[in-house]
Every structure is written in structure tokens, then in C-alpha cells.
One Martini backbone bead per residue (centre of mass of N, CA, C, O) as a GRO file, in nm:
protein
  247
    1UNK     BB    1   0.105  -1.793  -2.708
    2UNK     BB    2   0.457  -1.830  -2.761
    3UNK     BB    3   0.676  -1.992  -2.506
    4UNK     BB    4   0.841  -2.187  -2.577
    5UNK     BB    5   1.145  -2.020  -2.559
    6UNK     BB    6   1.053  -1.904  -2.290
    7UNK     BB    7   1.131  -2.212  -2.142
    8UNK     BB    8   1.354  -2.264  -2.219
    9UNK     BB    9   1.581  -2.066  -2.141
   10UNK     BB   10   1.462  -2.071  -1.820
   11UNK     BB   11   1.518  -2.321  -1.726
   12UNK     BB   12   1.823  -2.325  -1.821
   13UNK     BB   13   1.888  -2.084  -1.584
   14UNK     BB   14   1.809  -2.379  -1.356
   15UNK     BB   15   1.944  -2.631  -1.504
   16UNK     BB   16   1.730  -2.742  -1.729
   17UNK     BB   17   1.608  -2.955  -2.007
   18UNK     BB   18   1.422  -2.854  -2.290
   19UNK     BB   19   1.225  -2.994  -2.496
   20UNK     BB   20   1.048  -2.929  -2.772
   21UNK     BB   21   0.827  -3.137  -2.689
   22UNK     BB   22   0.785  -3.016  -2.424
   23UNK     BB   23   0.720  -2.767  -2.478
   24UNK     BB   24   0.486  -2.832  -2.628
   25UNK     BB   25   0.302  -2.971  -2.358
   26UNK     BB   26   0.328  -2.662  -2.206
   27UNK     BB   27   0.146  -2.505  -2.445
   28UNK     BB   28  -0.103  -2.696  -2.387
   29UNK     BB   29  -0.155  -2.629  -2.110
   30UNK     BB   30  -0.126  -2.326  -2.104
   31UNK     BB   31  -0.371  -2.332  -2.251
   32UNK     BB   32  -0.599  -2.481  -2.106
   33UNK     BB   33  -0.540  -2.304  -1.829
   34UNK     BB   34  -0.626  -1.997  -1.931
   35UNK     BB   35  -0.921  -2.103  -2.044
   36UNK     BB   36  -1.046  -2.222  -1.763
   37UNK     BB   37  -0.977  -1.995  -1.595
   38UNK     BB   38  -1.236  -1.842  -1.747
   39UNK     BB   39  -1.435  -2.052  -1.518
   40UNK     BB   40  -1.218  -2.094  -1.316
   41UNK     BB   41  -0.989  -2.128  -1.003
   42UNK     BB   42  -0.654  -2.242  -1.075
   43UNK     BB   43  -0.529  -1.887  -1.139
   44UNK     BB   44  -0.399  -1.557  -1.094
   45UNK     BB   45  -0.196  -1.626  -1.332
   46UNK     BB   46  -0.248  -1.495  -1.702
   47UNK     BB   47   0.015  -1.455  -1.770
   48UNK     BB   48   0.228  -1.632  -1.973
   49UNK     BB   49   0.488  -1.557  -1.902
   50UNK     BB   50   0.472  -1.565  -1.592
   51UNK     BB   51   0.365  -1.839  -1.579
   52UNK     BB   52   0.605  -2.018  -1.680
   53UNK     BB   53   0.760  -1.946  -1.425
   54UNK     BB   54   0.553  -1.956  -1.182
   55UNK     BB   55   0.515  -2.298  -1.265
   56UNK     BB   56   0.715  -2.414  -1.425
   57UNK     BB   57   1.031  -2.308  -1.343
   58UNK     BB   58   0.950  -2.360  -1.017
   59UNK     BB   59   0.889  -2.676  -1.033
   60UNK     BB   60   1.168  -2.750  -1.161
   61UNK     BB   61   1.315  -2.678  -0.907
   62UNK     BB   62   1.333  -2.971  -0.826
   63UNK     BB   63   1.511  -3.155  -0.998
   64UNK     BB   64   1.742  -3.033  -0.850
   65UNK     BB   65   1.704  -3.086  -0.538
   66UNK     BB   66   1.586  -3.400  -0.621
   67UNK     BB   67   1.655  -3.739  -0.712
   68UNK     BB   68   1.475  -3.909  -0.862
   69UNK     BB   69   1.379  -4.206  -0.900
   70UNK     BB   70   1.324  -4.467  -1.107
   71UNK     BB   71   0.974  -4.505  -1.096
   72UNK     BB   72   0.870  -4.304  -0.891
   73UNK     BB   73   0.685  -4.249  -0.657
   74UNK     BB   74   0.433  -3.976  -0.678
   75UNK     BB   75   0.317  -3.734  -0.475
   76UNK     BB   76   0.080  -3.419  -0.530
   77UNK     BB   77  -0.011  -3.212  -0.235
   78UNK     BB   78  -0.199  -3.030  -0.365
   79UNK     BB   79  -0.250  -2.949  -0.674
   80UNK     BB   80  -0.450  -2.813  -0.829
   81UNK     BB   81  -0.350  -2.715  -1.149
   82UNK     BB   82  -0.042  -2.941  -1.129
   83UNK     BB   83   0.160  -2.806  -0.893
   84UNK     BB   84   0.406  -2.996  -1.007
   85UNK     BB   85   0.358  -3.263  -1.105
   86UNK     BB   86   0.327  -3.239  -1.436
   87UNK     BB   87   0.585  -3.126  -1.503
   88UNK     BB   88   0.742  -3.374  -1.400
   89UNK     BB   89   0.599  -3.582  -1.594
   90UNK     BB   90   0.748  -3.441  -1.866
   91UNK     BB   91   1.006  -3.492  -1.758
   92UNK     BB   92   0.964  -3.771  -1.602
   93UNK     BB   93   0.777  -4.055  -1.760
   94UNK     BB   94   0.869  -4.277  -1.563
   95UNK     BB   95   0.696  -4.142  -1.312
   96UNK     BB   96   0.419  -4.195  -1.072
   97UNK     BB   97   0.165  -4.020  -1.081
   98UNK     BB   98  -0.002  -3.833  -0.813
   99UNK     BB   99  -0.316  -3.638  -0.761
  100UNK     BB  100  -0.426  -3.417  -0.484
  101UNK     BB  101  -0.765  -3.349  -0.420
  102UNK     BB  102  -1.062  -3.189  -0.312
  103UNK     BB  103  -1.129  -3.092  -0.610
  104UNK     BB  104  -1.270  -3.217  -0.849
  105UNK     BB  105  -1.277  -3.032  -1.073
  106UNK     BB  106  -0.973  -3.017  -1.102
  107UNK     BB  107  -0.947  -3.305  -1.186
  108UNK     BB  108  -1.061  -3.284  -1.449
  109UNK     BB  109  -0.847  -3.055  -1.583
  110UNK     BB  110  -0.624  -3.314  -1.536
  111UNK     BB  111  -0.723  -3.507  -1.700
  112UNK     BB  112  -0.725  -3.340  -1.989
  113UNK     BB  113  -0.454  -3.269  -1.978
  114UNK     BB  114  -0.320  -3.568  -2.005
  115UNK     BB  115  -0.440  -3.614  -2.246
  116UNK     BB  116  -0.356  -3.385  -2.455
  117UNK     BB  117  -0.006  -3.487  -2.322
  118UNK     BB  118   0.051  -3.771  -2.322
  119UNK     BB  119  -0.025  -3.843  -1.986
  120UNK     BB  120   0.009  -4.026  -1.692
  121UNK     BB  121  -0.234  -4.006  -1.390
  122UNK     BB  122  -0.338  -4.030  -1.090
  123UNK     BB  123  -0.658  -3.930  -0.953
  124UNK     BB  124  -0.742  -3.790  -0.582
  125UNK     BB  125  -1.052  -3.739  -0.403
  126UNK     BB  126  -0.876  -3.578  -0.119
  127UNK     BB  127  -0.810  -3.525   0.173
  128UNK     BB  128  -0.477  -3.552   0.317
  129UNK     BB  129  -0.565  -3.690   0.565
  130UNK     BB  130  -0.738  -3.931   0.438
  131UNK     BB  131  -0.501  -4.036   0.289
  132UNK     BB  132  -0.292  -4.089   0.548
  133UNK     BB  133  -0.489  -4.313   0.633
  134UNK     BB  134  -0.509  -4.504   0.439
  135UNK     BB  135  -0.394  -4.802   0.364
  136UNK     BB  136  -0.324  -4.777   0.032
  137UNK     BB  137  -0.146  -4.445   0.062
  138UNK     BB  138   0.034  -4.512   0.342
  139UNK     BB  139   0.331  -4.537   0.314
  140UNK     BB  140   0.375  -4.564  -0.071
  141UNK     BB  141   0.600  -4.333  -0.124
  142UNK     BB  142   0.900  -4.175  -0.248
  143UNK     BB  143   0.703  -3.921  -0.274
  144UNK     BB  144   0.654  -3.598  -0.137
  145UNK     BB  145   0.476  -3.309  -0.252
  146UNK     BB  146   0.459  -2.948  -0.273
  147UNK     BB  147   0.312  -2.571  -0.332
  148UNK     BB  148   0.207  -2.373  -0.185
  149UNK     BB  149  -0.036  -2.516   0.095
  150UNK     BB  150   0.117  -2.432   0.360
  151UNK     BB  151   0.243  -2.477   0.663
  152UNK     BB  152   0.468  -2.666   0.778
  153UNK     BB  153   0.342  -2.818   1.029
  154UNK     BB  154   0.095  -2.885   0.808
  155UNK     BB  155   0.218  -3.008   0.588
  156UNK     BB  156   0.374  -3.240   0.737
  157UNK     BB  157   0.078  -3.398   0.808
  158UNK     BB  158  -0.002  -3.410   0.497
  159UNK     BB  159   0.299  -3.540   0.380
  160UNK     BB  160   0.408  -3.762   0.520
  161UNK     BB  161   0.278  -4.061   0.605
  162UNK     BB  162   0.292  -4.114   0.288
  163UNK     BB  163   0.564  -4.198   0.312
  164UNK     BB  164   0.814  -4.415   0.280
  165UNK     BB  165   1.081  -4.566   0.341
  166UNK     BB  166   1.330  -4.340   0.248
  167UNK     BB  167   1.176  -4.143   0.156
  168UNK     BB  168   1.036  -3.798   0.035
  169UNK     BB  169   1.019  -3.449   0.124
  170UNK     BB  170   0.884  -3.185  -0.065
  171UNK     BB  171   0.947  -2.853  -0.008
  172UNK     BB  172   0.776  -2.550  -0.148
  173UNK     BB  173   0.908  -2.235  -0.118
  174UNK     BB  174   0.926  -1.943   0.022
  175UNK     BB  175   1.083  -1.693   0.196
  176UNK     BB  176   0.964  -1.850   0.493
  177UNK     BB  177   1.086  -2.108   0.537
  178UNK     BB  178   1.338  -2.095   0.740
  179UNK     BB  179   1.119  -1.998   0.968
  180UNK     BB  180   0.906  -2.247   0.941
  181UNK     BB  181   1.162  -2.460   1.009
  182UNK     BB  182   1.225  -2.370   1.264
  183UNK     BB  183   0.894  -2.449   1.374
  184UNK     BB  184   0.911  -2.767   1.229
  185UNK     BB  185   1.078  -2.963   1.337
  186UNK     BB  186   0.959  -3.137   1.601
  187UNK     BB  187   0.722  -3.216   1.376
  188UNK     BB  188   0.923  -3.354   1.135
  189UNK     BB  189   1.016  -3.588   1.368
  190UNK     BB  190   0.775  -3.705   1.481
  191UNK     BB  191   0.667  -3.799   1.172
  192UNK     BB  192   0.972  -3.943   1.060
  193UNK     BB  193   1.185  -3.693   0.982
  194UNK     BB  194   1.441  -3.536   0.842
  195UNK     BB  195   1.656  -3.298   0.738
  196UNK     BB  196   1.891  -3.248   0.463
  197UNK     BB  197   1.791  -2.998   0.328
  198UNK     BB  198   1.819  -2.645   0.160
  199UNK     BB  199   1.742  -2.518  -0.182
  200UNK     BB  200   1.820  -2.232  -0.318
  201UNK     BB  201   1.610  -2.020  -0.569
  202UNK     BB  202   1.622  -1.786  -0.875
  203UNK     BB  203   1.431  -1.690  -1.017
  204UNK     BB  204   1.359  -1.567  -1.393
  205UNK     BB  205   1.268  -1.301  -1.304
  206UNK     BB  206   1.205  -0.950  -1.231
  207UNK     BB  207   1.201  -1.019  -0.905
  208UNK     BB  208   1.423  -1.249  -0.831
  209UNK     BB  209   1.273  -1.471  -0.687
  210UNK     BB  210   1.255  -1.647  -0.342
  211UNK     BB  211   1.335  -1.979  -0.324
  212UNK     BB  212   1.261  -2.334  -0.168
  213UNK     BB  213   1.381  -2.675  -0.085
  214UNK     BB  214   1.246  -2.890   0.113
  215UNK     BB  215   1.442  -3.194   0.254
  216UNK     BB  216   1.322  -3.518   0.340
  217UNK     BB  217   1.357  -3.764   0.533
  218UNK     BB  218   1.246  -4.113   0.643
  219UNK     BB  219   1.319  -4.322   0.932
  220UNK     BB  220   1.045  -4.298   1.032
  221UNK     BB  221   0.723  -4.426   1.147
  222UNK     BB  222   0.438  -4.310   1.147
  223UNK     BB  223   0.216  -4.257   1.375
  224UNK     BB  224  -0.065  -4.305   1.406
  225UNK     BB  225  -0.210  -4.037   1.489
  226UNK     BB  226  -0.114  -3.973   1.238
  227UNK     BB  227  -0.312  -3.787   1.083
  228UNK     BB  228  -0.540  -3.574   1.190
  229UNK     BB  229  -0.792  -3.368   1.167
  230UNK     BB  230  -0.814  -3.105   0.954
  231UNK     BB  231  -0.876  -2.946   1.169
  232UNK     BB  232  -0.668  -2.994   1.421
  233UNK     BB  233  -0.421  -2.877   1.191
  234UNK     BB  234  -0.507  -2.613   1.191
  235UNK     BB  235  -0.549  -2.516   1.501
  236UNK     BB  236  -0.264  -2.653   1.636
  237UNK     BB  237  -0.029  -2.728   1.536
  238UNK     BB  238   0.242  -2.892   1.566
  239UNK     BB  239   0.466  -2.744   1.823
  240UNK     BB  240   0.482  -2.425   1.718
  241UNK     BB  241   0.570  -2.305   2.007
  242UNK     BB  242   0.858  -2.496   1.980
  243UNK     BB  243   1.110  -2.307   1.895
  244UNK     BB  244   1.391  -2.541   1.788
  245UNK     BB  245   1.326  -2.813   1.863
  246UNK     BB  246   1.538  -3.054   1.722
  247UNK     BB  247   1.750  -3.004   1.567
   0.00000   0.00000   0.00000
């Protein structure tokens, strides 16, 4: 199915100018995503129009949210089928982008997807706390963004690490957002970033579907001790119990 008009127009109604060639760029992707998603388990959205908005001009509304400096490196944790990473890539072809996946399996989907629409990227089959350990990749990104990859107390431990002092963390979440960052304030303080906004967004969906990016700055250099492993910050998250402190 050709989606390219009817990603143009819907990105436009998100502020957001895709070019024929971008357009064409995401219609290898949707293609090959499609084609994939049934020997792998990928995405749940099968519908071609559905995909365009929910994954395509979901990504995009990152580039509203926050400026991306030109050149800057970027990393998207827990990176799935490719979003935001790829989206902001096609937009974006100056920013280095790197993707992070425990899935092998999915790295080589993105690797072939990269191949296809003639852009490069970085890819790393690591858990983001491992990620966040190596001295390589530990505070060393511009940008560290995520797109409903868990809640956020545990979001922040897997993905401000990486993040290098004054660079951005962007969480993609949905309507649970302002509920989630109220009880992960005192956790995204203790690992050294501050919130700057929350943006929100009416995805241009038949269910006007209501997203937010949280945009967080890095202020502080985060303690050695995070993240911890990755059984407990899933079973503990940083200060869960503690909501509302440290506004």
C-alpha cells in the first residue's frame, strides 16, 4: 500500500514537513516491517495506515519536543523495530544515531532496514543497564530517548547514565505520563537530570490518541552506583513509594 500522501499530510498536522524522498525512505521501512513482522514479532500494528501514524508520526512528534543539536549523538533505548530512532534518522541524517536492543534478532532487522534506505547507524545488543555500566557508551550521548519501554522510575535508571552532562533525555510516553513523572521526580534527580517540559500531543488518529514527550537536561554527573542490575530496577524502582518529593 502506498502510505507516502498520507504521511506527508499527517506529519504536516503535527508541524513536521516530510519530503517525497523521506516519504519514500518510510514507505522501504513500512514495507519491510510488514513483510518481517510475520516471521517476527516486531509490531503489534499490522494496518499500513495505522502504522504510518502510530509509529511513524508518533516518533516525529520527538522533533517538536525538543531541538536536537546538529550533529548530535543520539541514542534510542530499548529500540524495538526501530522508534523513534529510525523516524528521526530519516529526518534528521545529520544526527549519529546509535540503537540499542537486547534482541539480536531485531539489530539485524534494523541493520538491513538501515541498508534499504541508505542510512547508517550504530547498532548494540546490550540491556541498557549494561549499556549504562561500559565506559564506552556511559555518559557519552546528546540525546538518550526511549518510546513506551517501561514506566518511567525504571525508564530513568535505564537511560539518563548514558547521557553526557547538559544532553537530553527524552521520554515518549503516554497518558500515564504526568502520573508516572509525578512519582519519579526524586528518582530522575538523584540520577543527576532536572525535568525541563512535558509536550503534549494529539496524535492525528481516529481516537485522538494523547501522548507527551518528557524532556529532562542532565545537571548532575550520575553516581556510580546506577544503574543497578537489571532485576532490581525492575523490582524495585528508585523511590517508587516516595511521590512527589523533590519537585
Amino acid at each position: 500500500m502506498d502510505i507516502k500522501n498520507l504521511l506527508i499530510s499527517k506529519a504536516k498536522e503535527i508541524g513536521v514537513k516530510v519530503s517525497p524522498a523521506q516519504a519514500e525512505q518510510f514507505q522501504i521501512y513500512l514495507d519491510l516491517l510488514l513483510e518481517r513482522n510475520t516471521v517476527m514479532n516486531l509490531t503489534a500494528i499490522t494496518d499500513p495506515e495505522e502504522a504510518v501514524i502510530k509509529h511513524f508520526v508518533d516518533s516525529l512528534t520527538l522533533l517538536k519536543a525538543l531541538e536536537i543539536k546538529k550533529n548530535a549523538k543520539v541514542i534510542d533505548v530499548g529500540t524495538g523495530a526501530g522508534f523513534p530512532g529510525i523516524p528521526l534518522k530519516i529526518m534528521r541524517p545529520d544526527i549519529e544515531l546509535t540503537l540499542l536492543d537486547s534482541l539480536n534478532k531485531r539489530l539485524v532487522f534494523l541493520r538491513e532496514v538501515c541498508d534499504a534506505i541508505g542510512i547508517e547507524a550504530e547498532t548494540i545488543h546490550k540491556r541498557a543497564e549494561e549499556a549504562g555500566k561500559d565506559t564506552k557508551l556511559r555518559e557519552s550521548f546528546d540525546v538518550a530517548t526511549a518510546r513506551a519501554v517501561a514506566n518511567m522510575n525504571i525508564l530513568a535508571e535505564y537511560c539518563i547514565p548514558l547521557i553526557k552532562m547538559k544532553g537530553y533525555f527524552a521520554a515518549m510516553k503516554g497518558p500515564s505520563l504526568p502520573d508516572e513523572l509525578e512519582y519519579a521526580r526524586k528518582a530522575i534527580s538523584s540520577l543527576g537530570c532536572d525535568v525541563v517540559k512535558t509536550v503534549p500531543f494529539i496524535l492525528p488518529d481516529e481516537e485522538q490518541s494523547e501522548r507527551f514527550v518528557a524532556v529532562m537536561r542532565k545537571l548532575r554527573f550520575t553516581p556510580k552506583m546506577y544503574p543497578r542490575h537489571g532485576g532490581t530496577i525492575t523490582k524495585k524502582p528508585l523511590f517508587l513509594e516516595q511521590k512527589g518529593e523533590a519537585k
